[in-house]
C-alpha positions, 0 to 999 in steps of 0.5 A: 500500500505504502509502495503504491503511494510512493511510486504514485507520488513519484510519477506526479512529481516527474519533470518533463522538461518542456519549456516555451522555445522560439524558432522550435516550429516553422510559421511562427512569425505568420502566427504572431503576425495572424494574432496581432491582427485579430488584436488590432481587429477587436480593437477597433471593434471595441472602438466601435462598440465604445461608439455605438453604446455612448449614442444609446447612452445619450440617446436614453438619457435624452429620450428618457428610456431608463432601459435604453440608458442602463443598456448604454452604461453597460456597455460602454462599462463592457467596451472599456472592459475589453479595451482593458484585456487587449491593451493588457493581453501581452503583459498578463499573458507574460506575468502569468507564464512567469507565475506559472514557472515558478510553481514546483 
């Protein structure tokens, strides 16, 4: 029984030795050019979301469609949201991949 723990708790703790390398698979630079684009894509895309929700925001308040006027808060609160995670995507990927190696 104790054996069968023990050699259980040695395959957990088995290193693989598998660490992040460039240049280890061809097209990596189209990769990273694909993902920048769709980076710059949802941006704009926010921009225009950012856009769209402050016209129903003003368009509420003015008209007094409380329902239209929350709808526009929210979001514009989302448009912001997602301008956050874009702009901040590259330093929480690396701050949680620097986290991450650091577990043993």
């Amino acid at each position: 029984m104790i054996l069968a723990s023990s050699e259980a708790l040695t395959h957990l703790a088995y290193d693989p030795g598998v660490t992040p390398a460039e240049g280890g698979l061809p097209g990596l630079s189209v990769l990273k050019q694909v993902v920048s684009s769709i980076n710059l894509f949802a941006v704009i895309a926010t921009v225009g979301a950012l856009c769209v929700s402050g016209v129903v925001w003003a368009w509420g308040h003015q008209s007094g469609s409380h329902g239209a006027e929350a709808k526009g808060k929210q979001g514009t609160l989302t448009a912001a949201g997602v301008a956050l995670l874009l702009g901040a995507a590259n330093g929480l990927v690396a701050f949680f991949s620097a986290l991450g190696t650091q577990v043993k």
